[in-house]
Each structure stands twice: as C-alpha cells, then as structure tokens.
C-alpha positions in Angstrom: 0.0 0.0 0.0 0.9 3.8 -0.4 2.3 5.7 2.3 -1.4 7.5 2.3 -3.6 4.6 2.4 -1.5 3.0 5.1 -1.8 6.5 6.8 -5.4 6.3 6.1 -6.2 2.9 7.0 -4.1 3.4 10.6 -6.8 6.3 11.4 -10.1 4.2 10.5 -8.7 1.0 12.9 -7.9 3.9 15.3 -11.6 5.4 14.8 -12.7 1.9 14.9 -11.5 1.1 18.4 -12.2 4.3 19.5 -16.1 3.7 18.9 -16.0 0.3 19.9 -14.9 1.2 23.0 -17.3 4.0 23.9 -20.7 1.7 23.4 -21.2 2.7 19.7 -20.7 -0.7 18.3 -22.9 -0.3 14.8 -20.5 2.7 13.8 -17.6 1.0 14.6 -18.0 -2.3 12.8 -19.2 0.1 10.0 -15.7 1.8 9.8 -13.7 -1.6 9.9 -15.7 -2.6 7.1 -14.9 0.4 5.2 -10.9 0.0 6.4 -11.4 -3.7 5.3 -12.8 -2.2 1.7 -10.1 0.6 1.2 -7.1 -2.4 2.2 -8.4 -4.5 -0.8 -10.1 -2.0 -4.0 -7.6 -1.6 -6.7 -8.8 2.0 -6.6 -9.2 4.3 -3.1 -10.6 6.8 -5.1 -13.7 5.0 -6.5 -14.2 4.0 -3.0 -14.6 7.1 -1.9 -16.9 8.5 -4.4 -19.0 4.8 -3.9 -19.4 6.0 -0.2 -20.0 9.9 -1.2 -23.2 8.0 -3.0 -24.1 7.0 0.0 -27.3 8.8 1.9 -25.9 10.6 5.2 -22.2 9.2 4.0 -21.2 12.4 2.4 -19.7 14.2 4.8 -17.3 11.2 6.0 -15.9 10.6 2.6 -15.4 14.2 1.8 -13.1 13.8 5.6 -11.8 10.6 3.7 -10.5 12.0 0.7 -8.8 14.8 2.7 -6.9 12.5 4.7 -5.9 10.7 1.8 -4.2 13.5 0.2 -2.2 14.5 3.5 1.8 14.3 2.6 3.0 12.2 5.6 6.9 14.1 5.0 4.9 17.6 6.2 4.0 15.9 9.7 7.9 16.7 11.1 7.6 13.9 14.1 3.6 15.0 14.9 2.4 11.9 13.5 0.8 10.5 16.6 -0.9 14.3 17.3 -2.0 14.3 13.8 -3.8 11.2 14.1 -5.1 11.4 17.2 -6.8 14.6 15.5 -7.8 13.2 12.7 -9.7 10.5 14.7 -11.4 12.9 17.0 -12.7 15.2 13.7 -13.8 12.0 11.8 -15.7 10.7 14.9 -17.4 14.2 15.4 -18.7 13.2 11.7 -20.3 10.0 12.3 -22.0 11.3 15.6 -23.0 14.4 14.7 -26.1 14.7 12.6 -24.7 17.3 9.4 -28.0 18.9 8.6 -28.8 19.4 12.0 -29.2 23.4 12.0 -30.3 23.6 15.4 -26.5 24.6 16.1 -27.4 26.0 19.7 -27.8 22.4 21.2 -23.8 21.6 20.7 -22.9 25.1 22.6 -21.4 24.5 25.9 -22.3 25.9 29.7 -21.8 29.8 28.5 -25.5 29.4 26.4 -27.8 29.0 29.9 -27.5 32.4 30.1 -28.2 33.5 26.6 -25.9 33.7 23.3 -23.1 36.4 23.6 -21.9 38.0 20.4 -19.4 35.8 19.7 -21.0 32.9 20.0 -23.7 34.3 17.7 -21.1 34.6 15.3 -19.9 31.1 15.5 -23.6 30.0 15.0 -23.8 32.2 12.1 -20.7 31.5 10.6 -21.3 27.0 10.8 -24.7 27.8 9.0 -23.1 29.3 6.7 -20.8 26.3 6.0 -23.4 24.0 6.2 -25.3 25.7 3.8 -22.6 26.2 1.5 -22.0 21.8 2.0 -25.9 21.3 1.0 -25.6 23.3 -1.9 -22.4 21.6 -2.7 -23.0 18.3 -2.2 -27.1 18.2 -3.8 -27.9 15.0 -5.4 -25.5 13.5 -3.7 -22.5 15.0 -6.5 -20.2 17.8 -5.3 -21.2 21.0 -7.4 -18.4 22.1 -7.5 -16.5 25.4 -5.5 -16.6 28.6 -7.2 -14.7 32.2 -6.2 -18.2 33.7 -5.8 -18.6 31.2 -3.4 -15.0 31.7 -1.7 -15.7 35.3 -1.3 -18.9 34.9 0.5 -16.8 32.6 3.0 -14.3 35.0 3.4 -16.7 38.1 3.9 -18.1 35.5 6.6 -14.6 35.1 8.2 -14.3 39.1 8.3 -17.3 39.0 10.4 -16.6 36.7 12.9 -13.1 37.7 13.2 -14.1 41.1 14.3 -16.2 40.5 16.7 -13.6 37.7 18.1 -11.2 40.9 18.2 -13.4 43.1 20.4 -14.1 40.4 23.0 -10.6 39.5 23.6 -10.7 35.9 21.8 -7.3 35.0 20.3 -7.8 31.8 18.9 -10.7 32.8 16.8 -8.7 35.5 14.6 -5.9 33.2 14.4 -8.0 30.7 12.7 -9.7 33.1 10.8 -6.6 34.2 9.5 -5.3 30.7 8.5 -8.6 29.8 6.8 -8.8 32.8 4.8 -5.3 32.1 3.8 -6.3 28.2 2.5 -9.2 30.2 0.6 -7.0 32.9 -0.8 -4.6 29.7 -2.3 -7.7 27.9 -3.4 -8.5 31.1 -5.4 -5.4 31.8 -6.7 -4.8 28.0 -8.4 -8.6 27.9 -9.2 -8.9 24.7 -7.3 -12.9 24.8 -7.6 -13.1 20.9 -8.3 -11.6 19.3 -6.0 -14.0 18.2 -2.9 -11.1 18.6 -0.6 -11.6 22.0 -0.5 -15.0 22.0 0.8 -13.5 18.5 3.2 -10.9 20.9 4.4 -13.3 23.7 5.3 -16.2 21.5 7.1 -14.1 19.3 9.1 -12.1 22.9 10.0 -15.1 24.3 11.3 -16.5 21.2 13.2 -13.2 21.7 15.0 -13.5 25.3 15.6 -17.0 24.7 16.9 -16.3 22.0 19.3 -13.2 23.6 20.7 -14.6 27.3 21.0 -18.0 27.2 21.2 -18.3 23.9 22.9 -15.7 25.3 25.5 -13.8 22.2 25.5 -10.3 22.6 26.4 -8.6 19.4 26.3 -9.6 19.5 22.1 -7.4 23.0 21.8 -4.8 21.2 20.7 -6.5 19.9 17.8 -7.7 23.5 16.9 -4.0 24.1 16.8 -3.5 21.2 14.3 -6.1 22.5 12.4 -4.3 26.6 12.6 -0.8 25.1 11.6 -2.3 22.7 8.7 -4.2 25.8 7.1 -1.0 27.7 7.0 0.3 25.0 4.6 -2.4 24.6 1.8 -0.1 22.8 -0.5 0.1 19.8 1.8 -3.8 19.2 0.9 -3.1 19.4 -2.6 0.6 17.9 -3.1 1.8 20.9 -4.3 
C-alpha cells in the first residue's frame, strides 16, 4: 500500500477502536468494514466516491478523501498528534447529525444564560458552511467550488473575526486568519473541483466549533493542528 492509504487505514482501525470502545458498536463495525474495503479495492478513489453515494455518507468521505491527500513528509515527528486529530474530527462526523441546523444544542455551559456575540457569530458563521455543504453536495455529487462562493466565505470570516477581536478571543482570529489564507490559495490556483476543499473547510469548522464554542479545552490542541495545517495549503493538494 501507499504511504497515504496505510496513513489512512491506521486512522479508520484507530476510529474503529475508539467507537467500539465507547458503546457505539454499529458505527464502529461500520468503519472496519470500510478500512477492510479501502485495504483491498484496486482503486481508493472509487471508494470514496461509492461512499460519497451513500445517503448521510457524504460528509465522511469528503473527511476521507482529505486525509488521503495529506503528505506524511509535512507531519515533522507529529504523527501520533495528527492522528489522534484526525480521529477525534472523523468521529465528530459519524456522531454528529450534518443537517442538523439547530447549532445551539452543541454550545457549551456559557448558552444557559443566553448567546453572547461571539458565540452568535460562531452560530452564524457554521450555518453558513453548512449551507454552503448542502448546496455543494445536492444530489449526492459535489457541485463544484466557485470564487463567488469563496468570497462569500471570506466576507463571513471578516465577520466573525471582528467580533472575536473586540471580546478578547485570540484563537478565533488566528484561525480566521489561517482559513482565509487556504481560501485565498484555493482562489489563486482555481482549485474549484476538487472536494477537498469544501473537506478541508467543514471538518475545519467542526473543530473550531467543538473547541470554542463547545468550550472544550482538552480538544485546543487539535484546533491548533487545524491553525498550523491551514498555514500549509499545498500539503492538501501535493503541491
């Protein structure tokens, strides 16, 4: 096997133990099937575009085919961390329903109170990803990016990186910054066709969401992972 299908399989038996162990037994025997699958097809690709087919399997081979295209020589010794990472964002997939739009239930203890402005703008800006997914991803095809649609993202960013600014938040800008940088390279090489790009984005806000707005601080170092892996856009692309 390739150095990125044995990278890939690793993180599915990983995923795989991971749910077996915490009670969820139907996913898990569902991802060692699919590790089985990718181990033996002559072709990883057509795998993954048999399980983008899927209903409600989208959103996992989109995570999938993003893995697949990570260049294990950029990693410098963080293998383990990155793995770890990729485990926790592909599990937050299968668990998490990905047209639920009721994004207030996943906010953490700071929402019994009421939404602050921030974490208004965290709510606003995952609708707008998920949005942006759904028409992406209709009829179970991806549509297709577009620089109209890269803009929009980016005048979303603007937003909620303002109002991270003015209540203190340093994390938030920081990712901001590094995801509008990702954009700015997807722009510039017109990668529009590629699903990884809308992979990259999705599974990069499903981190920022669980880390920030779930106010879960033993996940910041995967929002960290996320910040340093958005810095280096070729490394999706193998460029």
């Amino acid at each position: 096997m390739n150095p990125s299908r044995t990278y890939l399989i690793r993180v599915l038996k990983q995923l795989e133990a991971r749910l077996g162990s915490e009670g969820c037994n139907a996913e898990s025997v569902s991802v060692g099937d699919l590790a089985e699958r990718l181990s033996t097809t002559a072709n990883v690709q057509e795998e993954f575009e048999r399980l983008f087919r899927d209903e409600g399997m989208e959103q996992l081979a989109i995570g999938l085919m993003w893995l697949a295209s990570q260049d294990m020589a950029q990693l410098n010794g963080l293998l383990d961390e990155v793995v770890d990472h990729q485990v926790s964002t592909l599990r937050r997939i299968l668990l998490l329903d990905p047209d639920d739009e009721n994004e207030e239930r996943r906010i953490g203890p700071s929402y019994n109170d009421g939404p602050g402005p921030l974490n208004l703008a965290l709510i606003e800006f995952s609708r707008h990803v998920a949005d942006l997914r759904r028409r992406l991803t209709g009829g179970g095809k991806f549509q297709g990016f577009s620089e109209e649609a890269a803009w929009r993202l980016l005048d979303k960013l603007e937003v909620l990186r303002d109002t991270a600014l003015a209540r203190a938040n340093e994390e938030v800008p920081r990712f901001c910054d590094a995801l509008g940088g990702f954009i700015d390279y997807v722009v510039r090489n017109k990668i529009f066709s590629d699903v990884r790009v809308l992979g990259v984005v999705d599974n990069a806000n499903r981190t920022l969401q669980t880390v920030v707005a779930g106010e879960i601080p033993e996940e910041r170092q995967s929002l960290e992972q996320t910040i340093e892996l958005l810095r280096h856009p070729s490394t999706f692309f193998g460029k």
